[in-house]
N, C-alpha and C positions, 0 to 999 in steps of 0.2 A: 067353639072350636079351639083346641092349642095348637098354638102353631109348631113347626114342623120341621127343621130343615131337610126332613125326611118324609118321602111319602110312596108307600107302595100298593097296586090291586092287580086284580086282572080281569081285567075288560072281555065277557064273552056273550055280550048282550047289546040290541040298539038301546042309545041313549045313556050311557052306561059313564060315568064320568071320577074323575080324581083331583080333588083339590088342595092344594099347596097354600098355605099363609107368606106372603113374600114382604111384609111390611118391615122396612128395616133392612132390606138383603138388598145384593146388587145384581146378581145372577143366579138365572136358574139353569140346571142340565136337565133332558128328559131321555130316556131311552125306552126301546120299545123292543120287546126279543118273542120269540113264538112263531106257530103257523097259524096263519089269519087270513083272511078275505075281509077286509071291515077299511075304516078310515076315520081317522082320529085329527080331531081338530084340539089346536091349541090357542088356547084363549086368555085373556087379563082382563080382571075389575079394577078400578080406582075406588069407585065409591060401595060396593060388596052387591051389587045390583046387576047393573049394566055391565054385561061381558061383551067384549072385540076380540078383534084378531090378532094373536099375538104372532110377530112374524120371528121362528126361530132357525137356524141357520145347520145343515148338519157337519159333521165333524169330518165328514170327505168332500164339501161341498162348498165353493163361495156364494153359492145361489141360496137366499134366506126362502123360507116356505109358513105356509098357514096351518100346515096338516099334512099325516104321511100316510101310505098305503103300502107301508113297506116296515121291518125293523132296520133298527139305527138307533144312533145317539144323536141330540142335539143339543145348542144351548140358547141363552136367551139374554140381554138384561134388561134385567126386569126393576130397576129403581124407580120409585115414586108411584109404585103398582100396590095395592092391596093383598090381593088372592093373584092366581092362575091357576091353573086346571087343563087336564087333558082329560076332551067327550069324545066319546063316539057317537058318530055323525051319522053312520052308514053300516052297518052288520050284514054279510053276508055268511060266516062259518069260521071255524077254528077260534083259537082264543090269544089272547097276547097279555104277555107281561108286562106292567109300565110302573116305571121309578120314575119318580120326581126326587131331587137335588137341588136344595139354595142356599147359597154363601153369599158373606159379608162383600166379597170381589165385586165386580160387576160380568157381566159376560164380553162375549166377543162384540169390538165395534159392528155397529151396524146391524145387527140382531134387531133388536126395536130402535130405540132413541135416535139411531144414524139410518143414513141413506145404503141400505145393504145394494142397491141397484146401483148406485155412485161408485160406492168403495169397493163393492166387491168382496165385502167382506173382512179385507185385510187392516190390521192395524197401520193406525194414521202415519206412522215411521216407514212404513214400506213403502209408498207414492213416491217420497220425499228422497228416495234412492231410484234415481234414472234406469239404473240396472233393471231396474225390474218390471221398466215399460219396455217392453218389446212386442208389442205388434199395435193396431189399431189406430182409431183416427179420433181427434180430439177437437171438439167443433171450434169452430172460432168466438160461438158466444159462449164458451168454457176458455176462452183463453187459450186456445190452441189455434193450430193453423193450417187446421182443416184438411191439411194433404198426410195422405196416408204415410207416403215416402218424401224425402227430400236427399235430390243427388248433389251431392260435393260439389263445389264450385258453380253450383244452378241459384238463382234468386228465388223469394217467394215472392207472387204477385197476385195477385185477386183475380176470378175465376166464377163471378157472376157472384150473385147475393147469398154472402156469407159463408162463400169459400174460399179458398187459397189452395195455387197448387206451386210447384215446382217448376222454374220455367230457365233457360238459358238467359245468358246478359243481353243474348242479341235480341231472344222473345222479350224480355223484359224492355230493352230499350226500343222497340218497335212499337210498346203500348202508348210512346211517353214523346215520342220523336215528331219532329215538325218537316222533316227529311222528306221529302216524295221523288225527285230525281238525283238519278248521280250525276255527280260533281258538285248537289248543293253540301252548302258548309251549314255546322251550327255554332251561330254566336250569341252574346250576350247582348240582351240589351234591358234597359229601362223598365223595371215592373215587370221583366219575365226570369225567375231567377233558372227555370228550365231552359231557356233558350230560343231563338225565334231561328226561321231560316231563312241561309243567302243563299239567291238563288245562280247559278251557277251563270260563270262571265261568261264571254265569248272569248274565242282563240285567241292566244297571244296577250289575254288582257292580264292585268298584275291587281294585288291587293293595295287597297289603298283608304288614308285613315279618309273617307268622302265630308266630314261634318267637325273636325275634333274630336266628336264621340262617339261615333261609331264608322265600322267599316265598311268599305264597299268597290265593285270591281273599277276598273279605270282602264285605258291604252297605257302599253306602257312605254315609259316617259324616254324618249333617248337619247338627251343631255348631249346632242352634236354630232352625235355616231354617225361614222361616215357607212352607210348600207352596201351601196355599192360604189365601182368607178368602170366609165364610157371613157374610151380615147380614140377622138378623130383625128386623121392625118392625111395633107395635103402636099403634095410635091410639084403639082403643073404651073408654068407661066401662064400668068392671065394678066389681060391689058384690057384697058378700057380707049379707044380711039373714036372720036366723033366719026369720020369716016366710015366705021365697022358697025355702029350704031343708030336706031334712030334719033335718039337724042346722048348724046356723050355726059350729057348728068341726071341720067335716068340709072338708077343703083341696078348692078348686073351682080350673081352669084359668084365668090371667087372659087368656088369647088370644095373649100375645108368646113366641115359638116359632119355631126353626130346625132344620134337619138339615143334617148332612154324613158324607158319605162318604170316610177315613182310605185314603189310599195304602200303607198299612202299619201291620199291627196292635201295633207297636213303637211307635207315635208316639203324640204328644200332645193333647190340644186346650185351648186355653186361652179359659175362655167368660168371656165379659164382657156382664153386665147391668147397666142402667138401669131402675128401674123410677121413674117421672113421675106426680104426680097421687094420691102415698099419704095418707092421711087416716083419720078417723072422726068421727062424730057422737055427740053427747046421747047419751055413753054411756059408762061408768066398762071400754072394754075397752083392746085395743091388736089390731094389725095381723101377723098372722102372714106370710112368706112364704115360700117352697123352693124351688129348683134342682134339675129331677130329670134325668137321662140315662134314657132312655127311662123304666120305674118306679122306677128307684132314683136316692132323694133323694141327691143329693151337696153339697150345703150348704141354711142354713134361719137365716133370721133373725126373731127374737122379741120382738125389743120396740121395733116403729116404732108413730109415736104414740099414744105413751102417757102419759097424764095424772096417773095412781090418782084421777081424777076422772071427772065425767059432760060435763068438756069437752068442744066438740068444738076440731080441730085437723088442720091440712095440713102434715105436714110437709115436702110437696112430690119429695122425693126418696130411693131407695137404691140401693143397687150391690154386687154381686160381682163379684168376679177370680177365679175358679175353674182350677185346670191340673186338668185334668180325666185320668186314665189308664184308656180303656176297652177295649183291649187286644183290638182287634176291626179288622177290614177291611171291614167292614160296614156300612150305612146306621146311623145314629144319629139320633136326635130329641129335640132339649134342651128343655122349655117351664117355665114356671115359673106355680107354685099360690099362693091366698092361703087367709085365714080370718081370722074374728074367735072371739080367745082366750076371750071371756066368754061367749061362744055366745049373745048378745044384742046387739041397738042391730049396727048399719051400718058397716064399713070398704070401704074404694076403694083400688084401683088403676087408675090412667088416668083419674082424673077428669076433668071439663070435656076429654076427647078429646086429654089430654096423651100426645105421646109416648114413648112406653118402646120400649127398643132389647135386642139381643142380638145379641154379636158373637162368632163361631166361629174361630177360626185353629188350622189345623194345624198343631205345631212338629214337626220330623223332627229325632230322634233317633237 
């Protein structure tokens, strides 16, 4: 056989075929022209024996093919091929013209030696221009990511085994988040470079470093702050007389007297009294008095005027500053008691309708 880069017949019988020498060529063209009913397969030897399917691509088409049932032009390359040939496979009527064409070139990619189902056809320079992907989905085990679309400003996140879709920061942070109630925070801790969660304090409570190293909620701290302030105030004479008494140094209420109620049983009260109008009469005693928190005395002073005579004597005034720790969130009631120590002869507080004072402030600690 001499080879060819030219070959022409026409095909109007089964089994009927045309063969090309392609040793040495890089592409072949075939085209097919006429009225026919038939089907022509196209085919390649290596060793002048054994014929395959040669898959050739046509010139309106990115879909490569084995054989056509139609006229058309196609091409092929055909390097490192011996022969090819175009047979008819199938004969029904009419008859068709077939050229065969082989050059030095090679044919279009993908014809044979390439993946025509990959590429599509197109020369390897056209992928490598983005422009010219527009539509379609590109799996994730091809290096793509798997979502058909991706919107502006969306993340990609995985979307079960070996997809990826499009998702918002909030979807996306929701896959990754340690969050379950609001108010919890996420912080940083030790071997979690994601984050772990704090779970969210109670009322009023503040951030606080709990270890050195990490944080955590706490009361917050109130460095003396005064929360609130009670002020009680007393104007009536009161006397203490054995006489009026069953026992005259049995401690009787002098009437000046407040309550408050502590925001926290942590905290403090700081009680300040005045007491106005202290005295006694024609009488060798002196002037008892006490600071009680509801029954229990928390301070008591013993020796206002006092004589070691049967003077009598005003000494007009006393006072405490009390911090008081009653370790309660509960109502409270401060008042303060007198007596005469001789358990005879008359002492006063609030004489002549002098005013005595108590003052309550709550310090938060």
């Amino acid at each position: 056989m001499i080879a060819a880069p030219l070959a022409h017949r026409i095909f109007d019988a089964d089994g009927e075929d045309k063969v090309l020498d392609v040793r040495g060529l890089g592409g072949v063209a075939l085209q097919l022209s006429g009225t026919f009913s038939m089907t022509v397969q196209f085919e390649a030897t290596t060793d002048g024996q054994t014929w395959v399917s040669l898959r050739m691509l046509p010139s309106n088409s990115t879909s490569a093919a084995t054989n056509a049932t139609s006229a058309g032009v196609w091409s092929a390359n055909v390097a490192g091929f011996k022969l090819m040939r175009a047979r008819v496979s199938a004969y029904t009527s009419g008859s068709a013209d077939v050229t065969l064409l082989a050059a030095s070139a090679s044919g279009r990619v993908g014809a044979s030696g390439g993946d025509a189902e990959t590429l599509d056809g197109e020369d390897g320079s056209y992928y490598l221009d983005v422009d010219n992907m527009t539509a379609g989905t590109l799996a994730v085990a091809r290096g793509g990511t798997g979502a058909a679309t991706h919107t502006s400003g969306n993340y990609l996140k995985g979307a079960g085994t070996g997809a990826i879709t499009s998702a918002t920061a909030a979807a996306t942070f929701a896959d990754v988040s340690p969050l379950t109630t609001r108010g919890d925070l996420l912080v940083g801790t030790s071997g979690a470079p994601t984050g772990a969660r704090l779970a969210k304090g109670s009322s009023g409570n503040v951030l606080t470093m709990a270890d050195g190293n990490d944080i955590g909620w706490a009361a917050a701290s109130g460095g003396g702050k005064i929360l609130q302030v009670v002020y009680g105030v007393d104007t009536s004479s009161t006397s203490s007389d054995s006489a009026a008494s069953s026992s005259s140094s049995t401690m009787a209420d002098t009437g000046l007297t407040a309550s408050i109620t502590p925001a926290d049983d942590d905290n403090k009260i700081l009680v300040l009294v005045s007491h106005n109008g202290v005295g006694k009469v024609t009488s060798n005693t002196r002037v008892h008095t006490q600071l009680l928190r509801d029954s229990t005395t928390i301070a008591v002073e013993n020796s206002q005027a006092y004589t070691a005579d049967t003077g009598t004597i005003y000494t007009g005034s006393s006072s405490w500053s009390v911090l008081d720790d009653p370790q309660t969130a509960s109502e409270i009631v401060y008042k303060t008691q007198f007596m005469s120590q001789a358990d005879a002869g008359t002492v006063y507080v609030g004489l002549n309708s002098s005013t005595s004072t108590m003052v309550l402030l709550e310090v938060d600690v």
